[in-house]
PDB file with one MODEL, atoms N, CA, C and O in Angstrom:
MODEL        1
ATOM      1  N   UNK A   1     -15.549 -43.028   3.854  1.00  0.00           N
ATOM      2  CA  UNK A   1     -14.518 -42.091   4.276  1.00  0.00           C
ATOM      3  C   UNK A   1     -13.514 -41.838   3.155  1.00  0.00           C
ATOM      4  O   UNK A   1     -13.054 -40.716   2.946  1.00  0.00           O
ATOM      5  N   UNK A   2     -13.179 -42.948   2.420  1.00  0.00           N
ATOM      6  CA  UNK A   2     -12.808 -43.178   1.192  1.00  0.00           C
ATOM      7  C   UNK A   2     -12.429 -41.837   0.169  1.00  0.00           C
ATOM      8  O   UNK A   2     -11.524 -41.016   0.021  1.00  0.00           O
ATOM      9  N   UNK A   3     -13.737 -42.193  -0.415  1.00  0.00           N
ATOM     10  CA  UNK A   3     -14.531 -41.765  -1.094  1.00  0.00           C
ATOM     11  C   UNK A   3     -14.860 -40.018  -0.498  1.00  0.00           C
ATOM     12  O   UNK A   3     -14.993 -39.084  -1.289  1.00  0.00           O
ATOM     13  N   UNK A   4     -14.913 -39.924   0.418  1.00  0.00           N
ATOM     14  CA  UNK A   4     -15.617 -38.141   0.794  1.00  0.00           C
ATOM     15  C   UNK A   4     -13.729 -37.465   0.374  1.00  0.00           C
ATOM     16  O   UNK A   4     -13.480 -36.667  -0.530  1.00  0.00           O
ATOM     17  N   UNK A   5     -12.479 -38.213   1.529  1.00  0.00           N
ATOM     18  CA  UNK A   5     -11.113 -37.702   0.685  1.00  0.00           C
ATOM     19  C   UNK A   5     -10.944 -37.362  -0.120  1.00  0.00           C
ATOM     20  O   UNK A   5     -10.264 -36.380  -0.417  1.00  0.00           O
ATOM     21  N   UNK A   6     -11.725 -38.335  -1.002  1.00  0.00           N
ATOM     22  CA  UNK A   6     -11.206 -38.396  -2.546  1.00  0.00           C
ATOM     23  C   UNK A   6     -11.553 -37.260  -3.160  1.00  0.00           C
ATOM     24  O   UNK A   6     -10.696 -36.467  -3.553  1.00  0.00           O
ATOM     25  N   UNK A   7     -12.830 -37.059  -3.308  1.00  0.00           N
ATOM     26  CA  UNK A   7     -13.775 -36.080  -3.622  1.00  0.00           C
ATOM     27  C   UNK A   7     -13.132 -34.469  -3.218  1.00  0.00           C
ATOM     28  O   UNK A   7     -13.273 -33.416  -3.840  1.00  0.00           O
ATOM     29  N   UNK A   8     -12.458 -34.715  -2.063  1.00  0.00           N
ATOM     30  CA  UNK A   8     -12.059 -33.340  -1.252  1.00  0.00           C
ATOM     31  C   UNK A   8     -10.545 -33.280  -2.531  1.00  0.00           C
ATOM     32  O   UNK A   8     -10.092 -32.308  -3.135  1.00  0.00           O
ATOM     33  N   UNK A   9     -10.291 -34.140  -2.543  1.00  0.00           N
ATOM     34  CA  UNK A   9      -8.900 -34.184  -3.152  1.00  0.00           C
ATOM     35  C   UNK A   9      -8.959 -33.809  -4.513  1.00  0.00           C
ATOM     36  O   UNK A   9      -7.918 -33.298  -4.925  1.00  0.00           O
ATOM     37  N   UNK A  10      -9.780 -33.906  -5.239  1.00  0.00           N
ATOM     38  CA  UNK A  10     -10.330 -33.721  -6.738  1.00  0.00           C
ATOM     39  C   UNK A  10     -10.707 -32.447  -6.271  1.00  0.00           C
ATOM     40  O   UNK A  10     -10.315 -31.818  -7.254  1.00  0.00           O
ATOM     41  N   UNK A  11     -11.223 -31.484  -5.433  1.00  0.00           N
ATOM     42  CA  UNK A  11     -11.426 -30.338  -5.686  1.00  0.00           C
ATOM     43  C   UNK A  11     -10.390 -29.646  -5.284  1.00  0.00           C
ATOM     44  O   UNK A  11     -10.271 -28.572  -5.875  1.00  0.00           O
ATOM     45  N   UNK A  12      -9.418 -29.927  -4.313  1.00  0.00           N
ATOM     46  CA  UNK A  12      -8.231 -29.156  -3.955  1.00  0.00           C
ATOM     47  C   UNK A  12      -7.011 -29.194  -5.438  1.00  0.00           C
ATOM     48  O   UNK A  12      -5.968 -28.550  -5.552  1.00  0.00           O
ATOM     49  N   UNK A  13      -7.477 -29.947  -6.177  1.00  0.00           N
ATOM     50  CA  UNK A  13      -6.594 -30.055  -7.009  1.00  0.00           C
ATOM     51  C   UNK A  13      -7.201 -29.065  -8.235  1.00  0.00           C
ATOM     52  O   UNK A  13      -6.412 -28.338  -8.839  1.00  0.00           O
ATOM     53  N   UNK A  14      -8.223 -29.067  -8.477  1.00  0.00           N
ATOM     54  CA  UNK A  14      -9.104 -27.897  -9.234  1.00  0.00           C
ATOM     55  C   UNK A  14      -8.621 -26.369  -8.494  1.00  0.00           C
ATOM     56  O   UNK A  14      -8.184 -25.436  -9.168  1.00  0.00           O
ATOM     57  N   UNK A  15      -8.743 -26.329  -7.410  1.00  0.00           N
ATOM     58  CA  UNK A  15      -8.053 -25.010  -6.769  1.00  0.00           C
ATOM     59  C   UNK A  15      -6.953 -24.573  -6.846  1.00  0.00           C
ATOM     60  O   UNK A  15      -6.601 -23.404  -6.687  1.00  0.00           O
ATOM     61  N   UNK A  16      -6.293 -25.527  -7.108  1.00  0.00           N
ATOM     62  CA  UNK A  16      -4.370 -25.481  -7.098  1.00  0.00           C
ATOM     63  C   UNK A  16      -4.551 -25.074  -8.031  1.00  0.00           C
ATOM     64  O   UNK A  16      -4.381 -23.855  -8.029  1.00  0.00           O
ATOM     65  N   UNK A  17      -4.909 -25.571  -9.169  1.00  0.00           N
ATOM     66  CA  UNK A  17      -4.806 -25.581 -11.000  1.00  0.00           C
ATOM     67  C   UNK A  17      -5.314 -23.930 -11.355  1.00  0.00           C
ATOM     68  O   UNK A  17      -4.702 -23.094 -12.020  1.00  0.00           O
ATOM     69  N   UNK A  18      -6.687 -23.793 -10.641  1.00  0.00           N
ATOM     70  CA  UNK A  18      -7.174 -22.388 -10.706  1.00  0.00           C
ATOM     71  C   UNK A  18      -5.890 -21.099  -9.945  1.00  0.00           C
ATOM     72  O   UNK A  18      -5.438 -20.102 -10.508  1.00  0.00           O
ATOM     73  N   UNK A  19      -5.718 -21.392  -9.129  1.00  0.00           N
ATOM     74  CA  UNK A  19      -4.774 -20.490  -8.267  1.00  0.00           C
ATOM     75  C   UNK A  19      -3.106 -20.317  -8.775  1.00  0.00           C
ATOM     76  O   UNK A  19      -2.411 -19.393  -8.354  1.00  0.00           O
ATOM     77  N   UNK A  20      -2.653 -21.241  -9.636  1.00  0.00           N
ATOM     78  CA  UNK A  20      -1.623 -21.068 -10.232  1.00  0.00           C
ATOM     79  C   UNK A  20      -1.677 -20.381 -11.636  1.00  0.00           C
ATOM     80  O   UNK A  20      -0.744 -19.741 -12.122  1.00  0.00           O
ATOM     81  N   UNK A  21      -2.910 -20.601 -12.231  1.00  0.00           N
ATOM     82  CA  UNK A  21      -3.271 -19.757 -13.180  1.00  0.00           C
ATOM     83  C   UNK A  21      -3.474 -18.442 -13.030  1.00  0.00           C
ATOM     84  O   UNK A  21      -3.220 -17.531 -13.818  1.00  0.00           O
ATOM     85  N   UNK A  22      -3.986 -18.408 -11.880  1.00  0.00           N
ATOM     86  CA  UNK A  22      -4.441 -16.757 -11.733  1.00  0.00           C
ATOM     87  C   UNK A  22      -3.045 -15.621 -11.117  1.00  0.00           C
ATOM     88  O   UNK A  22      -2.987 -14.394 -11.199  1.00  0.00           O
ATOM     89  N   UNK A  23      -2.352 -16.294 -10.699  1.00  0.00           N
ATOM     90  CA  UNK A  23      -0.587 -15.704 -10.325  1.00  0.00           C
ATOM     91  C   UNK A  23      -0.525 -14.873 -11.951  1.00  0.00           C
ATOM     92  O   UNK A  23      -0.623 -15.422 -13.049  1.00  0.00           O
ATOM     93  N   UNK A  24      -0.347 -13.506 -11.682  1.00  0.00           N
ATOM     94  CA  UNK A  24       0.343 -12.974 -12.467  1.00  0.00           C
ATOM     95  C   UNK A  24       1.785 -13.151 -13.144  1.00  0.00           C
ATOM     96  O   UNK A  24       2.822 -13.487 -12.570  1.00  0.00           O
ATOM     97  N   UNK A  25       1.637 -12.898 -14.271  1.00  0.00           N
ATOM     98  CA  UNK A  25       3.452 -13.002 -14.862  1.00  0.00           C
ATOM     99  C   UNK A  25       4.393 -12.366 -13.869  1.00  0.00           C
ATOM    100  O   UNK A  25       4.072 -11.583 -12.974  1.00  0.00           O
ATOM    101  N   UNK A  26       5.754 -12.871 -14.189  1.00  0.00           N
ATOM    102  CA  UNK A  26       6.983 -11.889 -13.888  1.00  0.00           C
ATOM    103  C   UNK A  26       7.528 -11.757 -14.810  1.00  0.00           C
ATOM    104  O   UNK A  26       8.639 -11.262 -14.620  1.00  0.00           O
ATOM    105  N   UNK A  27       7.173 -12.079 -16.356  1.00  0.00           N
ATOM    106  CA  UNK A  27       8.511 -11.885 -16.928  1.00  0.00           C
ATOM    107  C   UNK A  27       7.239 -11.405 -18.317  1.00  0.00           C
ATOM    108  O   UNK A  27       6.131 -11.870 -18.580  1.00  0.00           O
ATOM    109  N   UNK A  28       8.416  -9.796 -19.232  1.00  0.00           N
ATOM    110  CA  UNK A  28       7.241  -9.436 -20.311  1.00  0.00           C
ATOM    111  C   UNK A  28       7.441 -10.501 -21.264  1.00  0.00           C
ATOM    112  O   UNK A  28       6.420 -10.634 -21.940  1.00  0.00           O
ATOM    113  N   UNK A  29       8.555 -11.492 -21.657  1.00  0.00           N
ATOM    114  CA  UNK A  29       8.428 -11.775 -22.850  1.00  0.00           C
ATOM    115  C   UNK A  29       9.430 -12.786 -22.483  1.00  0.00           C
ATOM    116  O   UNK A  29      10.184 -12.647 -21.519  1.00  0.00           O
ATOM    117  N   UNK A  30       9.426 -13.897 -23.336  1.00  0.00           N
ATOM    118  CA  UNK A  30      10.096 -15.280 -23.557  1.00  0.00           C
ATOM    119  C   UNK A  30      11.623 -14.472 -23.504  1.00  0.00           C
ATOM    120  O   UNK A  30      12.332 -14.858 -22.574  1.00  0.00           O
ATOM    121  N   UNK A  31      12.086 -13.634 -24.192  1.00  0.00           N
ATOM    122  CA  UNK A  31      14.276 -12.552 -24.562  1.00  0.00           C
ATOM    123  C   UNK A  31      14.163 -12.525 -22.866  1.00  0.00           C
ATOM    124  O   UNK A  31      14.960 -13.161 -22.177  1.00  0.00           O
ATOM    125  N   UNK A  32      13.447 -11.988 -22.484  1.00  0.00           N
ATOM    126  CA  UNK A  32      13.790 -11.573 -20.788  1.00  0.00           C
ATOM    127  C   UNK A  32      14.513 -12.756 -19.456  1.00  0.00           C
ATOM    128  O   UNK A  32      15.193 -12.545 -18.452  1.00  0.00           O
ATOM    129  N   UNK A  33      13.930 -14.050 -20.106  1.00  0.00           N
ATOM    130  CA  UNK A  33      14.486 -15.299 -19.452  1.00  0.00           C
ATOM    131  C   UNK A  33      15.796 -15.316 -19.591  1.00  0.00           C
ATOM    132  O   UNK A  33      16.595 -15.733 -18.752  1.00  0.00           O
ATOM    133  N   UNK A  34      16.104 -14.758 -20.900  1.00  0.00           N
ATOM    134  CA  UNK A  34      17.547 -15.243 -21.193  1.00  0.00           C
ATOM    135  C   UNK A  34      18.784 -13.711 -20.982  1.00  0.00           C
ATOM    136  O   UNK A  34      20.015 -13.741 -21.008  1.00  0.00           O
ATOM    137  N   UNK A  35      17.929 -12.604 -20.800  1.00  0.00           N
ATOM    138  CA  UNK A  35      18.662 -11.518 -20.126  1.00  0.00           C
ATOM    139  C   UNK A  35      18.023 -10.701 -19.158  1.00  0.00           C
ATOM    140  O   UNK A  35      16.887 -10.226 -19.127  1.00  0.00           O
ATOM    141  N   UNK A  36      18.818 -10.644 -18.509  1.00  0.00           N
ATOM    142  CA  UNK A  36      18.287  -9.896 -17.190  1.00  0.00           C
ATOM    143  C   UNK A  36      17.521 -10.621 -15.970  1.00  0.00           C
ATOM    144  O   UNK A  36      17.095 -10.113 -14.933  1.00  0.00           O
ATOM    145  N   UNK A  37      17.478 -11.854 -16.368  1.00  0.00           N
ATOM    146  CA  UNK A  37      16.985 -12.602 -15.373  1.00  0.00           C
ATOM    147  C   UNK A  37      17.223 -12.723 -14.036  1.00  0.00           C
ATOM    148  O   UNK A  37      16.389 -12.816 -13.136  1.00  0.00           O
ATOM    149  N   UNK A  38      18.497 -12.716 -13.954  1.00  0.00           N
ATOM    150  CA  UNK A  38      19.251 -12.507 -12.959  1.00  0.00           C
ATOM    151  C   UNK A  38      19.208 -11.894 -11.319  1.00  0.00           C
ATOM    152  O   UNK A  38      19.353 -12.230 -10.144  1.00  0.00           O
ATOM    153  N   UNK A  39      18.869 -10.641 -12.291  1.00  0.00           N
ATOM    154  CA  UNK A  39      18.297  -9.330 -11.284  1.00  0.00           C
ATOM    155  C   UNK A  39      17.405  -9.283 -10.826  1.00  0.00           C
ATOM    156  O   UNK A  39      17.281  -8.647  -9.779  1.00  0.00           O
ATOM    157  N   UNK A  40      16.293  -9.986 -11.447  1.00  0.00           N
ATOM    158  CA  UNK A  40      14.850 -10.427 -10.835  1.00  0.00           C
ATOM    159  C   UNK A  40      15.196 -11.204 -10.107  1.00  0.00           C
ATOM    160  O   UNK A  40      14.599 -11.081  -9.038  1.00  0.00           O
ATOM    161  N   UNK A  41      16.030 -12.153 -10.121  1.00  0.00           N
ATOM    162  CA  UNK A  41      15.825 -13.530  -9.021  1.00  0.00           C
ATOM    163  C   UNK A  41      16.508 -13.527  -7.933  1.00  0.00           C
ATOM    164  O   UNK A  41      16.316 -14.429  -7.117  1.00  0.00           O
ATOM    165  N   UNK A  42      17.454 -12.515  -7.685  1.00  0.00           N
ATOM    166  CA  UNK A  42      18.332 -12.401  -6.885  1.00  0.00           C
ATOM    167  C   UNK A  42      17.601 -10.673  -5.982  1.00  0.00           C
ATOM    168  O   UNK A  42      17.886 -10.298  -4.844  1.00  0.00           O
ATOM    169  N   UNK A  43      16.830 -10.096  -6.800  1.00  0.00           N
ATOM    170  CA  UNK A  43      16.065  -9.001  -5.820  1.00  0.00           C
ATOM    171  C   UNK A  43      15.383  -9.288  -4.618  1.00  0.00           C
ATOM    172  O   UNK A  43      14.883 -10.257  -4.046  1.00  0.00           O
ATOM    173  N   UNK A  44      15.577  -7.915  -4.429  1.00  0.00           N
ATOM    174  CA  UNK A  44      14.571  -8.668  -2.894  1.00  0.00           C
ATOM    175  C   UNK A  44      12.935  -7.707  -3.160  1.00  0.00           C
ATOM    176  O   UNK A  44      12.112  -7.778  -2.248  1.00  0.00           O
ATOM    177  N   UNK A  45      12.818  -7.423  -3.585  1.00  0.00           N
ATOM    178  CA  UNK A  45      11.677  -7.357  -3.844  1.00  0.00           C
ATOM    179  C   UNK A  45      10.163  -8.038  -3.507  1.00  0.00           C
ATOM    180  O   UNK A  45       9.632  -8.405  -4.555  1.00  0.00           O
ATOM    181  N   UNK A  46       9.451  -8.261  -2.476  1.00  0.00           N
ATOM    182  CA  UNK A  46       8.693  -8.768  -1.614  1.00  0.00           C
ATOM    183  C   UNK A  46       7.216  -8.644  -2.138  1.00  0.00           C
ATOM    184  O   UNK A  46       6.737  -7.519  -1.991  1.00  0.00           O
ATOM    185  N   UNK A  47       6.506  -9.469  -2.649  1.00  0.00           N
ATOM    186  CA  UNK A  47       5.482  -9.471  -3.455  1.00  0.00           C
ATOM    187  C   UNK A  47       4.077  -8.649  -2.434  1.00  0.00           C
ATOM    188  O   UNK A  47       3.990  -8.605  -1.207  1.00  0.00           O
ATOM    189  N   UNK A  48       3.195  -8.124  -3.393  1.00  0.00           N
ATOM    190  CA  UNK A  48       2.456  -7.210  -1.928  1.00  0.00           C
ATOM    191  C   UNK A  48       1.061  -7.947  -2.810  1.00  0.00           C
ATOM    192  O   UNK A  48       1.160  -8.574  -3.865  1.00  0.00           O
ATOM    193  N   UNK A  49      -0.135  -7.687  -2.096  1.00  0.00           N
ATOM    194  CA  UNK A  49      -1.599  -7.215  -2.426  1.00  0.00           C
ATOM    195  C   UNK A  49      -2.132  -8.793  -3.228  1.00  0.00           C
ATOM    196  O   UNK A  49      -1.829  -9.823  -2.625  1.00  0.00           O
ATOM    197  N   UNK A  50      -2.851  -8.913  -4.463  1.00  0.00           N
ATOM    198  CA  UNK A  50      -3.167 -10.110  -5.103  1.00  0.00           C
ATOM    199  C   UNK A  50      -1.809 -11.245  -5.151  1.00  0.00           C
ATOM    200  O   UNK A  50      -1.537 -12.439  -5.027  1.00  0.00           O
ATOM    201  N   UNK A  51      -1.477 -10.500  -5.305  1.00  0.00           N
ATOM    202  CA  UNK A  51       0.194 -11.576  -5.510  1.00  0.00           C
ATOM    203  C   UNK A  51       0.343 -12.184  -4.276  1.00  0.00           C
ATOM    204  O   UNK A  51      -0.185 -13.238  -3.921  1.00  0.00           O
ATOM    205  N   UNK A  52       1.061 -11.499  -3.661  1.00  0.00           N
ATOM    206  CA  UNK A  52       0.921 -12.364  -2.151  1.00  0.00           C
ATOM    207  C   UNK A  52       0.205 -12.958  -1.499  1.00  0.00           C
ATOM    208  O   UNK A  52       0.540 -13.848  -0.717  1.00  0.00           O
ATOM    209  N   UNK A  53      -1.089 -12.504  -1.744  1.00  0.00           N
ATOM    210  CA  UNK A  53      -2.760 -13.970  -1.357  1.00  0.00           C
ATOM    211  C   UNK A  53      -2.182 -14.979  -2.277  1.00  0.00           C
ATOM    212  O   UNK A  53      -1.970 -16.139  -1.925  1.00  0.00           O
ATOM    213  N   UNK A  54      -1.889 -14.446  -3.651  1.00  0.00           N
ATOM    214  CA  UNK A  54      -2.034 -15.832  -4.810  1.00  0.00           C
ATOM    215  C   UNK A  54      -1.140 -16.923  -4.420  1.00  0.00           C
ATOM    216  O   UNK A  54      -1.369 -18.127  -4.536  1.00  0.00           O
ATOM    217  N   UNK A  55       0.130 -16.237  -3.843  1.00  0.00           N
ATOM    218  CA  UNK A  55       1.422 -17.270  -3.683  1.00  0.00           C
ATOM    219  C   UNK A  55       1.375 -17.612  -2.428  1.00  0.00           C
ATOM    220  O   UNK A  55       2.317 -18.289  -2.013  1.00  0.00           O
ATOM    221  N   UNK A  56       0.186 -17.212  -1.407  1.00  0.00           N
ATOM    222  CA  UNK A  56       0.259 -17.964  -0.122  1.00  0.00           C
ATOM    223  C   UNK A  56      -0.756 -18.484  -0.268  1.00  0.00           C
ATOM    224  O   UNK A  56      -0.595 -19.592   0.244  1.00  0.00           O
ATOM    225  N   UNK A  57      -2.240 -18.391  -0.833  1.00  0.00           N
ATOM    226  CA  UNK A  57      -3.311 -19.172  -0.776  1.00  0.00           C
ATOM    227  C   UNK A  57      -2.438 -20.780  -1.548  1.00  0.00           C
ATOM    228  O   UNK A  57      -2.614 -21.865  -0.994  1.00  0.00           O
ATOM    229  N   UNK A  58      -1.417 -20.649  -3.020  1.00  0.00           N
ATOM    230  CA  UNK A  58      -1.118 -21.601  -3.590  1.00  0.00           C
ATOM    231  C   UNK A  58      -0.058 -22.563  -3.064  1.00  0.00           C
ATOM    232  O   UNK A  58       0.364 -23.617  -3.540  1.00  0.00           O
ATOM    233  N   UNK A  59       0.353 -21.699  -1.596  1.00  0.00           N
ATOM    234  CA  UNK A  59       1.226 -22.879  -0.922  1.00  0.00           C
ATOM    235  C   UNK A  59       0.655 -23.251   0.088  1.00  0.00           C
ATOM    236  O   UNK A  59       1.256 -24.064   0.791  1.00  0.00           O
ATOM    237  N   UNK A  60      -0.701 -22.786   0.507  1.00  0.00           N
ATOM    238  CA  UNK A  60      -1.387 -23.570   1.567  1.00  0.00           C
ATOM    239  C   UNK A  60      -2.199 -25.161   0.956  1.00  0.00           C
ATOM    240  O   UNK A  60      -2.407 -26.282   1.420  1.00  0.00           O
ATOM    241  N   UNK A  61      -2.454 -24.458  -0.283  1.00  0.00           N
ATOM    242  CA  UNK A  61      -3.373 -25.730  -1.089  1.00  0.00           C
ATOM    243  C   UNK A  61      -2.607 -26.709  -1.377  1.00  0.00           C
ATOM    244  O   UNK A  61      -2.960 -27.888  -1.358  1.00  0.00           O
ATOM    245  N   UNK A  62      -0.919 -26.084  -1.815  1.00  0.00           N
ATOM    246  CA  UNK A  62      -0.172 -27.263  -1.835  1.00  0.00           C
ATOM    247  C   UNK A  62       0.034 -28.535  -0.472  1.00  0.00           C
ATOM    248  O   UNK A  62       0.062 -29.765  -0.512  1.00  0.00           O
ATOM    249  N   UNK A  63       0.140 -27.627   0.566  1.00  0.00           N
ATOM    250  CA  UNK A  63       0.519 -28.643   1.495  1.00  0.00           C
ATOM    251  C   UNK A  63      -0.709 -29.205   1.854  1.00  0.00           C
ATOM    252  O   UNK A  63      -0.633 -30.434   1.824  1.00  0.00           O
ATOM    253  N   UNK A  64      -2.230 -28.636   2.307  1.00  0.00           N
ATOM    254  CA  UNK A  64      -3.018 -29.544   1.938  1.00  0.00           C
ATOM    255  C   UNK A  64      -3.431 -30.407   1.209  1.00  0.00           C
ATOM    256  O   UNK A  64      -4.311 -31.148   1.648  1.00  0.00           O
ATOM    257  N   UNK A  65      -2.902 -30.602  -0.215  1.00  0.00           N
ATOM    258  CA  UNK A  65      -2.830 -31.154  -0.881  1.00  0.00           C
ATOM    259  C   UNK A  65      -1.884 -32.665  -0.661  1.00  0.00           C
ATOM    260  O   UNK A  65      -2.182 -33.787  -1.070  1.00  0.00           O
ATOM    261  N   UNK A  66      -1.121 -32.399  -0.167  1.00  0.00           N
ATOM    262  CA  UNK A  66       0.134 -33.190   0.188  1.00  0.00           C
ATOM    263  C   UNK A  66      -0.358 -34.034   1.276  1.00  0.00           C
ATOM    264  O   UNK A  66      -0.252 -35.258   1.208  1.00  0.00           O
ATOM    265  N   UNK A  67      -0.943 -33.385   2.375  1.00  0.00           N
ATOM    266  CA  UNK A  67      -1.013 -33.921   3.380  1.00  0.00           C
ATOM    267  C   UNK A  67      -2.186 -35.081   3.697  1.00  0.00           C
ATOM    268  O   UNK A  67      -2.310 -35.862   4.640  1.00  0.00           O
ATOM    269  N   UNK A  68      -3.137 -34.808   2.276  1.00  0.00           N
ATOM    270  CA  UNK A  68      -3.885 -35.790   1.957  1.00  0.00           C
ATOM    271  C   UNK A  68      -3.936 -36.501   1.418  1.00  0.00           C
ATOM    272  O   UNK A  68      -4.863 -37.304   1.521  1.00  0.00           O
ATOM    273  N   UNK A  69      -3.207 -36.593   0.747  1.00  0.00           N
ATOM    274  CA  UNK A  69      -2.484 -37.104  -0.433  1.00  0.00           C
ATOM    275  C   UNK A  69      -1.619 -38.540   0.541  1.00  0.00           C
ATOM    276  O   UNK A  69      -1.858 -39.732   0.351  1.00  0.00           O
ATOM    277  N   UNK A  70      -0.733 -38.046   1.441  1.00  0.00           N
ATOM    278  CA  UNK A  70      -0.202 -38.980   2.224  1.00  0.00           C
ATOM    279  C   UNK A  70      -1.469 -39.791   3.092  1.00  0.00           C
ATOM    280  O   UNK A  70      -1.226 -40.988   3.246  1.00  0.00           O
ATOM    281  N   UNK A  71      -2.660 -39.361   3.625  1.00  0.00           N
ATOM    282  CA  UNK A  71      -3.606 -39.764   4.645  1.00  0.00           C
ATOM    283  C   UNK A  71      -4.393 -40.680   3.753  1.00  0.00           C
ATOM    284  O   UNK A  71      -4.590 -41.817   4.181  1.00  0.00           O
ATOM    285  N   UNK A  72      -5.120 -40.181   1.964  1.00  0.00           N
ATOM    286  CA  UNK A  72      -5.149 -41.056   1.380  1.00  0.00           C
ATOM    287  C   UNK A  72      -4.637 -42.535   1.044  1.00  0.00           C
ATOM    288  O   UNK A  72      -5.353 -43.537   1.038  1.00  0.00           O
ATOM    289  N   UNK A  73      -2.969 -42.478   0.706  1.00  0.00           N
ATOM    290  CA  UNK A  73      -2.306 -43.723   0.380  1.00  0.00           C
ATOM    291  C   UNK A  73      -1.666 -44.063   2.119  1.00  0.00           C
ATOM    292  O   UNK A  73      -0.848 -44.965   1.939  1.00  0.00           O
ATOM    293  N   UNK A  74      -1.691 -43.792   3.373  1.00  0.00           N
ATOM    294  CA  UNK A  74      -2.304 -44.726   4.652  1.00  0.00           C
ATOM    295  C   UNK A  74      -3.286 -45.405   4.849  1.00  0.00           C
ATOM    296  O   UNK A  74      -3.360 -46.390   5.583  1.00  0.00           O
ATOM    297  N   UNK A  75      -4.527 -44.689   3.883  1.00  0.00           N
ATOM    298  CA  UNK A  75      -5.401 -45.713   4.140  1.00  0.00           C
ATOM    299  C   UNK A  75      -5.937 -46.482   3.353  1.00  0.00           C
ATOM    300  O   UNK A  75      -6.897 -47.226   3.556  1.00  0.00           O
ATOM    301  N   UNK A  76      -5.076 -46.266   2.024  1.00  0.00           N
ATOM    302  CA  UNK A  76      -5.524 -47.259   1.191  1.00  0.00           C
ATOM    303  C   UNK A  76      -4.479 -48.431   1.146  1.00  0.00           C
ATOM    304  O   UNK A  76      -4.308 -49.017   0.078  1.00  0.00           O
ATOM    305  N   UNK A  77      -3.800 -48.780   2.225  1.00  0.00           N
ATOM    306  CA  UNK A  77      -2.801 -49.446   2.676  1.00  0.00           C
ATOM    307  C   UNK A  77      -3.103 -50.582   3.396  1.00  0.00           C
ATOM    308  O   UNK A  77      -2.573 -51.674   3.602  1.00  0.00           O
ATOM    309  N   UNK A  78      -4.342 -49.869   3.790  1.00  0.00           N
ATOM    310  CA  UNK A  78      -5.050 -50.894   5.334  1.00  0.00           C
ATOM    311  C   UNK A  78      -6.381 -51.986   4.420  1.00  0.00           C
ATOM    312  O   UNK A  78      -7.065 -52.788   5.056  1.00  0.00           O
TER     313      UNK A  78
ENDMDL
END
């Protein structure tokens, strides 16, 4: 049972890694962090289409991630 977690856990973590990569930029260039940043972060601007799969598929994997992560170290407790 171990062991099948584990395995699940090593690939959810390959998915995370893939899925945070594939999130498009927000910003054109390293000057932009340091002006105008602002306005981006405080917009409301509501992400649509690939973006919004990317940033909800990458917070579902997170909390699955998490949540096994905790079920793992319960049972490697016992």
């Amino acid at each position: 049972m171990d062991k099948i977690l584990l395995v699940i856990m090593l690939i959810l973590s390959v998915l995370i890694i893939v899925a945070v990569m594939l999130q498009p930029s927000k910003q054109n260039s390293a000057a932009s962090a340091f002006s105008g940043g602002a306005s981006e972060l405080f917009g409301k601007s509501k992400a649509r289409g690939f973006e919004a799969f990317m940033q909800r598929a990458t917070a579902v994997l997170g909390v699955l991630w998490v949540a096994l992560a905790i079920v793992l170290a319960f049972l490697s407790s016992k």
